[in-house]
Phi, psi and omega in degrees: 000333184287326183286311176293323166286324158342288198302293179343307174301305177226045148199057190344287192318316187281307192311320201267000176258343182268313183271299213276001161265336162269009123322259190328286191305339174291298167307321196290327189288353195280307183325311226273344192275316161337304197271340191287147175275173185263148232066325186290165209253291275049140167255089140313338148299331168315309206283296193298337148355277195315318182301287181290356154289322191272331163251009144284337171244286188306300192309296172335272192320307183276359166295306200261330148349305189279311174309318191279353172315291198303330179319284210320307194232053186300166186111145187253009192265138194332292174325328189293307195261349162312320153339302191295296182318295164000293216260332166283335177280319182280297198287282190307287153344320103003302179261333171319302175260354136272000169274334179284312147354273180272345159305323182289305153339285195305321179246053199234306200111009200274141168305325178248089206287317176261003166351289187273335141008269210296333196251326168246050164275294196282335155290316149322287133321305172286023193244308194265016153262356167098004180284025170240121164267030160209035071162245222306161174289161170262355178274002175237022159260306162328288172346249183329311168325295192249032182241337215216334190246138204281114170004297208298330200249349193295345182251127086243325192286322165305328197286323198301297173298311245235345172316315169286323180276337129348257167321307153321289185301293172328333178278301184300327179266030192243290220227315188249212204256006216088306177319182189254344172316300196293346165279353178266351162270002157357310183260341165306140188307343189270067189252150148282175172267156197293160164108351218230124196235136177337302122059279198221023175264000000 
Protein backbone atom coordinates (compact mmCIF):
# COMPACT_ATOMS: atom_id res chain seq x y z
CA UNK A 1 0.00 0.00 0.00
CA UNK A 2 2.80 2.27 0.63
CA UNK A 3 4.41 1.43 -2.28
CA UNK A 4 1.29 2.49 -4.24
CA UNK A 5 1.10 5.94 -2.62
CA UNK A 6 4.89 6.27 -3.44
CA UNK A 7 3.99 5.67 -7.08
CA UNK A 8 1.05 8.04 -6.87
CA UNK A 9 3.24 10.85 -5.14
CA UNK A 10 5.22 10.41 -7.92
CA UNK A 11 3.16 10.38 -10.61
CA UNK A 12 -0.08 11.98 -9.93
CA UNK A 13 -0.94 12.94 -13.68
CA UNK A 14 -0.34 9.37 -14.95
CA UNK A 15 -2.03 7.53 -11.97
CA UNK A 16 -4.95 9.40 -11.71
CA UNK A 17 -5.83 9.52 -15.91
CA UNK A 18 -4.72 6.00 -16.23
CA UNK A 19 -7.69 5.12 -13.19
CA UNK A 20 -10.11 7.50 -14.18
CA UNK A 21 -10.19 6.22 -17.76
CA UNK A 22 -10.21 2.90 -17.38
CA UNK A 23 -13.21 3.76 -14.81
CA UNK A 24 -15.12 5.25 -17.51
CA UNK A 25 -14.35 2.43 -19.69
CA UNK A 26 -15.36 -0.18 -17.28
CA UNK A 27 -18.75 1.53 -16.91
CA UNK A 28 -19.41 1.75 -20.44
CA UNK A 29 -18.91 -2.01 -20.48
CA UNK A 30 -21.03 -2.49 -17.46
CA UNK A 31 -24.26 -0.45 -19.14
CA UNK A 32 -23.77 -2.45 -22.37
CA UNK A 33 -23.87 -6.19 -20.28
CA UNK A 34 -26.93 -4.50 -18.27
CA UNK A 35 -28.55 -3.98 -21.92
CA UNK A 36 -27.86 -7.03 -24.11
CA UNK A 37 -30.16 -9.17 -25.06
CA UNK A 38 -29.27 -12.86 -25.45
CA UNK A 39 -27.29 -13.85 -28.86
CA UNK A 40 -25.87 -10.37 -28.50
CA UNK A 41 -22.12 -9.52 -28.62
CA UNK A 42 -20.82 -6.28 -26.32
CA UNK A 43 -19.41 -3.39 -29.19
CA UNK A 44 -16.32 -3.11 -27.96
CA UNK A 45 -15.68 -0.39 -30.39
CA UNK A 46 -18.03 1.59 -28.24
CA UNK A 47 -16.08 0.79 -24.91
CA UNK A 48 -12.94 1.98 -26.60
CA UNK A 49 -14.84 5.24 -27.74
CA UNK A 50 -15.49 5.96 -24.02
CA UNK A 51 -12.14 4.96 -23.27
CA UNK A 52 -10.01 7.81 -25.38
CA UNK A 53 -12.91 10.35 -24.80
CA UNK A 54 -12.36 9.86 -20.84
CA UNK A 55 -9.06 9.69 -21.41
CA UNK A 56 -8.29 12.21 -23.62
CA UNK A 57 -10.54 14.92 -22.53
CA UNK A 58 -12.44 14.15 -18.94
CA UNK A 59 -9.39 12.40 -16.76
CA UNK A 60 -7.23 15.61 -18.18
CA UNK A 61 -9.53 18.16 -17.54
CA UNK A 62 -10.53 17.28 -14.05
CA UNK A 63 -6.91 16.45 -13.14
CA UNK A 64 -6.00 20.02 -14.02
CA UNK A 65 -9.60 21.58 -13.42
CA UNK A 66 -9.36 20.30 -9.33
CA UNK A 67 -5.80 21.37 -9.10
CA UNK A 68 -6.59 24.56 -10.26
CA UNK A 69 -9.65 24.92 -7.91
CA UNK A 70 -7.31 24.27 -4.82
CA UNK A 71 -4.96 27.28 -6.59
CA UNK A 72 -7.76 29.34 -6.82
CA UNK A 73 -9.80 28.56 -3.81
CA UNK A 74 -7.22 26.96 -1.19
CA UNK A 75 -8.17 25.60 2.04
CA UNK A 76 -10.18 23.03 3.79
CA UNK A 77 -12.62 25.53 5.46
CA UNK A 78 -16.27 25.29 4.68
CA UNK A 79 -16.19 28.64 2.92
CA UNK A 80 -13.29 27.51 1.05
CA UNK A 81 -14.87 24.51 0.21
CA UNK A 82 -18.48 25.04 -0.67
CA UNK A 83 -16.76 27.87 -3.36
CA UNK A 84 -15.13 24.65 -4.70
CA UNK A 85 -18.31 22.31 -4.84
CA UNK A 86 -19.84 25.84 -6.51
CA UNK A 87 -17.70 26.17 -9.10
CA UNK A 88 -17.24 22.59 -10.19
CA UNK A 89 -21.21 22.37 -10.59
CA UNK A 90 -21.76 25.70 -12.39
CA UNK A 91 -18.36 25.34 -14.83
CA UNK A 92 -17.12 21.91 -14.57
CA UNK A 93 -19.75 19.63 -14.44
CA UNK A 94 -21.15 21.45 -17.57
CA UNK A 95 -18.44 20.89 -20.02
CA UNK A 96 -17.58 17.60 -18.45
CA UNK A 97 -20.74 16.54 -20.00
CA UNK A 98 -20.63 18.48 -23.68
CA UNK A 99 -17.75 17.11 -23.88
CA UNK A 100 -18.41 13.33 -23.33
CA UNK A 101 -21.50 14.22 -25.82
CA UNK A 102 -19.98 15.56 -28.91
CA UNK A 103 -16.86 13.59 -28.14
CA UNK A 104 -18.66 10.40 -28.61
CA UNK A 105 -20.60 11.80 -31.70
CA UNK A 106 -17.63 12.96 -33.00
CA UNK A 107 -15.66 9.38 -32.77
CA UNK A 108 -19.07 7.89 -33.73
CA UNK A 109 -18.50 9.75 -37.35
CA UNK A 110 -21.90 11.44 -36.94
CA UNK A 111 -22.69 14.33 -38.92
CA UNK A 112 -24.19 16.62 -36.31
CA UNK A 113 -21.68 16.42 -33.42
CA UNK A 114 -24.25 18.26 -30.79
CA UNK A 115 -27.27 16.09 -31.27
CA UNK A 116 -27.30 14.61 -27.76
CA UNK A 117 -26.32 18.25 -26.38
CA UNK A 118 -28.94 19.74 -27.37
CA UNK A 119 -30.99 16.92 -26.31
CA UNK A 120 -30.09 15.47 -23.20
CA UNK A 121 -28.00 18.25 -21.73
CA UNK A 122 -30.28 19.16 -19.41
CA UNK A 123 -31.72 16.23 -17.96
CA UNK A 124 -28.48 15.28 -17.60
CA UNK A 125 -27.00 18.03 -15.74
CA UNK A 126 -29.92 18.11 -13.54
CA UNK A 127 -29.19 14.31 -12.64
CA UNK A 128 -25.35 15.41 -11.93
CA UNK A 129 -26.65 18.55 -9.55
CA UNK A 130 -28.56 15.85 -7.34
CA UNK A 131 -32.33 16.78 -8.39
CA UNK A 132 -32.74 13.06 -9.04
CA UNK A 133 -33.78 10.57 -6.05
CA UNK A 134 -31.88 7.64 -7.71
CA UNK A 135 -28.73 8.95 -8.07
CA UNK A 136 -25.82 9.83 -6.07
CA UNK A 137 -25.23 13.73 -6.59
CA UNK A 138 -21.29 14.65 -7.63
CA UNK A 139 -21.91 17.74 -5.50
CA UNK A 140 -22.04 15.80 -1.94
CA UNK A 141 -19.00 13.49 -3.33
CA UNK A 142 -17.23 16.68 -4.08
CA UNK A 143 -17.96 17.79 -0.66
CA UNK A 144 -15.88 15.14 0.84
CA UNK A 145 -13.22 15.09 -2.29
CA UNK A 146 -12.30 18.65 -1.25
CA UNK A 147 -12.72 18.37 2.61
CA UNK A 148 -11.06 15.17 2.94
CA UNK A 149 -8.92 14.21 -0.06
CA UNK A 150 -4.98 14.99 -0.78
CA UNK A 151 -4.92 17.19 -3.94
CA UNK A 152 -2.55 14.63 -5.74
CA UNK A 153 -5.91 11.62 -5.51
CA UNK A 154 -9.06 14.22 -6.11
CA UNK A 155 -9.60 12.85 -10.03
CA UNK A 156 -8.85 9.14 -8.91
CA UNK A 157 -11.46 9.80 -6.00
CA UNK A 158 -13.96 11.22 -8.83
CA UNK A 159 -12.94 8.48 -10.80
CA UNK A 160 -13.75 5.89 -7.98
CA UNK A 161 -17.32 8.01 -7.24
CA UNK A 162 -18.20 8.71 -10.59
CA UNK A 163 -18.13 5.06 -11.55
CA UNK A 164 -22.11 4.61 -10.99
CA UNK A 165 -22.26 8.15 -12.55
CA UNK A 166 -19.97 6.29 -15.99
CA UNK A 167 -22.44 3.50 -16.34
CA UNK A 168 -25.37 6.25 -16.44
CA UNK A 169 -23.48 8.67 -18.88
CA UNK A 170 -22.75 5.65 -21.07
CA UNK A 171 -26.10 4.66 -21.26
CA UNK A 172 -27.67 8.01 -21.77
CA UNK A 173 -25.85 8.63 -25.12
CA UNK A 174 -26.14 4.96 -26.29
CA UNK A 175 -30.25 4.53 -25.21
CA UNK A 176 -31.53 7.01 -22.97
CA UNK A 177 -32.65 10.71 -22.68
CA UNK A 178 -30.52 11.66 -19.72
CA UNK A 179 -32.80 11.19 -17.49
CA UNK A 180 -32.33 8.69 -14.10
CA UNK A 181 -35.84 7.57 -15.30
CA UNK A 182 -34.64 6.20 -18.34
CA UNK A 183 -32.11 3.71 -16.60
CA UNK A 184 -34.94 1.94 -15.01
CA UNK A 185 -36.22 0.95 -18.54
CA UNK A 186 -33.14 -1.49 -18.68
CA UNK A 187 -35.25 -4.11 -18.47
CA UNK A 188 -37.72 -3.51 -21.14
CA UNK A 189 -38.62 -5.58 -23.60
CA UNK A 190 -37.90 -3.26 -26.18
CA UNK A 191 -33.95 -2.42 -25.83
CA UNK A 192 -31.77 -1.50 -28.32
CA UNK A 193 -28.36 -2.63 -29.73
CA UNK A 194 -25.68 -1.12 -28.33
CA UNK A 195 -23.87 1.25 -30.46
CA UNK A 196 -27.52 2.75 -31.79
CA UNK A 197 -28.80 6.14 -29.62
CA UNK A 198 -32.36 6.80 -28.84
CA UNK A 199 -32.00 9.30 -31.51
CA UNK A 200 -31.54 7.40 -34.54
CA UNK A 201 -33.95 4.62 -33.54
Amino acid sequence: MQRLARLVRRSPWLCNVGLYGSLFAAGDAVQQRLRLRPGQRADWAQTRRVALVALTFHANFNYLWLRGLERLLPGRAPAAVLAKVGCDQLVGAPVAILAFYSGMRLLQGKEDIFTDCRQKFWNTYKVSAGLSPFLPSFPSKQLSNFSFVPVYLRTAFTGFCGFLWAIFLCFSQQSGDGTATSVFKLFHAEKVAPGETSSEK
